[in-house]
N, C-alpha and C positions, 0 to 999 in steps of 0.2 A: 369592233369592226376591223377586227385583225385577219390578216389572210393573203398568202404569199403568190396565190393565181396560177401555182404550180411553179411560178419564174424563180421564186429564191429570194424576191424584192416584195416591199407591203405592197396591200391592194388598196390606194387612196379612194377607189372608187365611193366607198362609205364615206370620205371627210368631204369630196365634193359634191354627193347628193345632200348631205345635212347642210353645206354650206349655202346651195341654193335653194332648200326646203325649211329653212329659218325667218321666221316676218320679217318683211322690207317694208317700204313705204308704199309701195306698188302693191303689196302682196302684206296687207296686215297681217291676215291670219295665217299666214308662210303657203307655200308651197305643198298640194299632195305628193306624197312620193309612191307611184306607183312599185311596187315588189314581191317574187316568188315567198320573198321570206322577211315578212314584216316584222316578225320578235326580232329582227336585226337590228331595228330601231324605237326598240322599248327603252322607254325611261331619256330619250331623247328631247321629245317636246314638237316631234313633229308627227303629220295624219301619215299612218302608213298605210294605203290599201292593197290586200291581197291579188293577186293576178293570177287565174289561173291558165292551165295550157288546154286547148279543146281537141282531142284527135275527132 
């Protein structure tokens, strides 16, 4: 979940999706994480499901 977003700086965007997509108490079996590119979070431990775009 590495990637510079074109800025030069990481893209945390990945550490704060897994962060809120990890079981809570509210949310035993974690969060889906909705995403164009779900092998981004293989081996993770979280449900990724694919989205796609519809023209």
């Amino acid at each position: 979940m590495t990637g510079d977003g074109g800025k030069g700086e990481p893209d945390w965007s990945g550490a704060h999706v897994l962060r809120l997509a990890l079981p809570t108490v509210e949310w035993p079996r974690g969060r889906p994480v909705l995403t164009r590119e779900p092998i981004r979070y293989r081996g993770t431990g979280v449900r990724a499901l694919r989205i796609t775009e519809l023209n």
